[in-house]
Structure formats: C-alpha cells, structure tokens
C-alpha positions as CSV (number, residue, x, y, z in Angstrom):
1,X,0.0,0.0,0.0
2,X,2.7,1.9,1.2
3,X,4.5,1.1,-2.3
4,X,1.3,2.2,-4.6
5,X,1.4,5.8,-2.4
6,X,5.0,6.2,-3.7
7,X,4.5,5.1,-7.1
8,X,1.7,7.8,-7.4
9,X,3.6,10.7,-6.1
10,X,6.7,9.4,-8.2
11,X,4.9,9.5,-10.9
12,X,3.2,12.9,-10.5
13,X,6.7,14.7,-9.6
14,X,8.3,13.0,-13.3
15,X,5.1,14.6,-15.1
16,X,5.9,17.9,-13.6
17,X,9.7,17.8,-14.9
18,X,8.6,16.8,-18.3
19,X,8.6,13.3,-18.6
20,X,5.6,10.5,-18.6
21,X,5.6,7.1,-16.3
22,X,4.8,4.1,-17.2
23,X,3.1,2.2,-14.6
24,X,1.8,-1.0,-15.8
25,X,4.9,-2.5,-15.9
26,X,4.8,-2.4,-11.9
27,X,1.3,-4.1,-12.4
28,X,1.4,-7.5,-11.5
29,X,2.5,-9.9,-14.4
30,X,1.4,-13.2,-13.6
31,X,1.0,-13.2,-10.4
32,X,4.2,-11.4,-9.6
33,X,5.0,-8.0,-8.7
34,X,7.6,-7.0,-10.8
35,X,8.2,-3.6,-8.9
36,X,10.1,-1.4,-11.6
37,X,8.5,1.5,-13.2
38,X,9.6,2.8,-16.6
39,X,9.6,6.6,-17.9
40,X,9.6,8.5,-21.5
41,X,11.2,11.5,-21.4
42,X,8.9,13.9,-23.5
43,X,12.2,14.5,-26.0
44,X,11.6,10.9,-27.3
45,X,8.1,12.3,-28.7
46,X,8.0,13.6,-31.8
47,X,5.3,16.1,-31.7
48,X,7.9,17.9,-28.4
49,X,9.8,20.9,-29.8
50,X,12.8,20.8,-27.2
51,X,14.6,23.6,-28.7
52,X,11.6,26.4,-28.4
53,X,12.7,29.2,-26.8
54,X,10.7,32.2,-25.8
55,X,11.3,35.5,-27.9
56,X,13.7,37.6,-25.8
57,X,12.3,41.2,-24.8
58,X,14.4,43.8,-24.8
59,X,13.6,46.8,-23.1
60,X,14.1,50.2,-24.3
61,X,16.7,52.4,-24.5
62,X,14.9,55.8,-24.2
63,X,18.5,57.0,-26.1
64,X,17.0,60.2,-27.7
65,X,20.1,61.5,-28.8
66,X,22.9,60.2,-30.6
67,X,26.6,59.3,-28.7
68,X,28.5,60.2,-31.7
69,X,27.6,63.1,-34.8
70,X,27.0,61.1,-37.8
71,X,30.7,61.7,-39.3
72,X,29.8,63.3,-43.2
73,X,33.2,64.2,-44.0
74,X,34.7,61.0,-44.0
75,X,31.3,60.0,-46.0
76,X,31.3,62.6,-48.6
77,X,35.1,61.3,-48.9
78,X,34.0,57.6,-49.4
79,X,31.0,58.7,-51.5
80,X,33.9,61.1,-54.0
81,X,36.3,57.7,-53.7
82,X,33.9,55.2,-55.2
83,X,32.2,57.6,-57.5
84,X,36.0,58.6,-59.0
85,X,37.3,54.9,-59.6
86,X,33.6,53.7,-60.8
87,X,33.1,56.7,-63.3
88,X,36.4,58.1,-64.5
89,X,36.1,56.6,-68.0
90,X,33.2,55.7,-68.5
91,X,30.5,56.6,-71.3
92,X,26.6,58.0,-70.9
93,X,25.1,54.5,-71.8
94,X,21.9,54.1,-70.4
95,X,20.8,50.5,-69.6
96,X,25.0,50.5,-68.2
97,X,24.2,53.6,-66.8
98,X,21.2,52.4,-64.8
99,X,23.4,49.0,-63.6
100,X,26.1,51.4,-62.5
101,X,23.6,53.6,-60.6
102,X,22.6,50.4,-58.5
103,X,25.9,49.1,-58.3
104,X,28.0,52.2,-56.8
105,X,25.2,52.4,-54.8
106,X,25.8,49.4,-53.2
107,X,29.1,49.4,-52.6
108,X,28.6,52.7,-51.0
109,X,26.3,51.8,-49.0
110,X,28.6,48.6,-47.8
111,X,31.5,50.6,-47.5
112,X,29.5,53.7,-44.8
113,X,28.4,50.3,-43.1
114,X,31.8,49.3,-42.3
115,X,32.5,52.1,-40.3
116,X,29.5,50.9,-37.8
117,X,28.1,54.3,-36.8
118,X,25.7,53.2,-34.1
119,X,21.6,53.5,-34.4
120,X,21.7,55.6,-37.5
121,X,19.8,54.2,-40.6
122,X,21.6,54.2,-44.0
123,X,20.1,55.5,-46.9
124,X,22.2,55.7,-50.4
125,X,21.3,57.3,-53.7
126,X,23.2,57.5,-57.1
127,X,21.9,59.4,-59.8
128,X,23.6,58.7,-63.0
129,X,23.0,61.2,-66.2
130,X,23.7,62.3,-69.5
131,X,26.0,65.6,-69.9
132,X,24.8,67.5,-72.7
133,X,24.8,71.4,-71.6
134,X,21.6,70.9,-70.0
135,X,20.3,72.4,-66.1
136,X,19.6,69.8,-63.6
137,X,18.1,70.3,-60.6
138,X,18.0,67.4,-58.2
139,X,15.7,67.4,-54.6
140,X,14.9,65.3,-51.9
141,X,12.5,65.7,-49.1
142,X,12.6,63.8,-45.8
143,X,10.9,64.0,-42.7
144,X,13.4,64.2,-39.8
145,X,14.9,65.3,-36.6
146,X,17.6,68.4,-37.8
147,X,19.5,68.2,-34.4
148,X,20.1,63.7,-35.1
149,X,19.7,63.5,-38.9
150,X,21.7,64.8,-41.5
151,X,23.2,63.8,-45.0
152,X,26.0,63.8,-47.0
153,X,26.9,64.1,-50.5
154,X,29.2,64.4,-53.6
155,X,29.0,65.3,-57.3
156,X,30.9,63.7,-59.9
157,X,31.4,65.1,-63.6
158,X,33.5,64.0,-66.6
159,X,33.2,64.7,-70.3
160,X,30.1,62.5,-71.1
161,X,28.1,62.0,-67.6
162,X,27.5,63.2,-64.4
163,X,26.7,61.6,-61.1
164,X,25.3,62.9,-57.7
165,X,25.9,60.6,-54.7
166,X,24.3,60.9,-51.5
167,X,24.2,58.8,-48.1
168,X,21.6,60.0,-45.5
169,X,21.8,59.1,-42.1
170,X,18.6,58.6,-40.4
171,X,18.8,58.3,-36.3
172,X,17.1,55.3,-35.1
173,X,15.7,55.8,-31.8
C-alpha cells in the first residue's frame, strides 16, 4: 500500500519535470510483482519541440540622442572615392548607366556600413545622367529630426556624364 502511495507521487513529480511514467509494468504480471517503473522523457516524442525558446524582450533604451555626430566628412570622402574609380572613364550609356547607378550604390552603402556608426539608418542614392549642356536640378524631401539626422553628398562630372551621390543618415531611436 505503502509502495502504490509512492509510485503515485513518483509518478506525478516526473510529469511535472517533463517526462511521462509508465506504470503497468509495476502491475502484477502473472502473479508477480515486478516492482520497476519505466519513464519516457517527453524529448523521445516527436510532436515535443525541445529547442523552443521564448522571444527575448528587450527593453528600451529611451537613447533620444545620438553618442557620436553622424561623421559626413569621412562620407562625402567615401561617396567622391567610389564615385572617382567607378566613373572616371566611363561613357553616358543608359541600360550600363542604370546598372552602375545600383551598383555604386551598393558598394557605398557597404562601404559607410563598415565604419559601424551606431543607431543611424543608412540610406544611399546614385543618380547617374547624360552631360549634354543641359540644367539639372535634383531634390529630396525627408521628414526628420535636424539636431540627429543629416546627410551627405558628392558630385561627380567627366566629359560625357554626371553623377550625384548621397548617403543620409537617419537616427534610429
């Protein structure tokens, strides 16, 4: 009796821990009490997901401000580097033209991102045109903090195109 009040509490303290008892192999088997109890761990089942973890919350910040001023000399200096090896001799041709755009772009972009400036959002633009005597007037409008944002940019020219670069650097809060 004693041995059954055991059993039961056993077997209730290895469901709380995760696993599942089985009890009928402490039944008696013909006419003999075998007295050993077997358990399944629930990581044998296949419907258990043993590596689920709870998202992690993180709490905030309430950073307003920015540590360090987003730096757009050394940016307008990457922005003239890339644009002045990419460019140099090349010729207005516009489906190249529109490749080169996205291209320079990018490696812009990667190149500002390897100088990890902290909580500010990168944003690049190349505009890539034909240079034929003609006025261009280019314009962007943002919504932004004046004191955290700001931007930076360069423009390039040689005999047959032009091209405007420019990096903005958004603060993330």
């Amino acid at each position: 009796m004693t041995s059954d009040v055991a059993r039961d509490k056993a077997a209730r303290l290895l469901k709380k821990q995760g696993s599942m008892s089985s009890l009928a192999s402490s039944d008696v088997h013909r006419g003999k009490n075998l007295g050993s109890m077997s358990t399944v761990s629930f990581t044998d089942d296949p419907g258990h997901d043993d590596h689920y973890r709870p998202p992690v919350k993180y709490e905030n910040s309430y950073q307003t401000t920015p540590n360090q001023k987003f730096p757009t000399a050394k940016i307008r200096y990457i922005i003239s580097d890339v644009l002045e090896s990419c460019l140099r001799h090349e010729k207005y041709e516009p489906e190249l033209c529109r490749q080169l755009s996205k291209t320079t772009s990018e490696i812009i972009k990667t190149r500002v991102r390897e100088m990890n400036i902290p909580r500010f959002k990168i944003i690049c633009l190349v505009h890539i045109g034909q240079l034929n005597n003609q006025g261009l007037r280019i314009g962007s409008r943002c919504l932004w903090d004046s004191t955290c944002d700001t931007f930076s940019s360069y423009e390039f020219r040689n005999n047959k195109l032009f091209a405007i670069g420019s990096v903005y650097g958004v603060y993330f809060e």
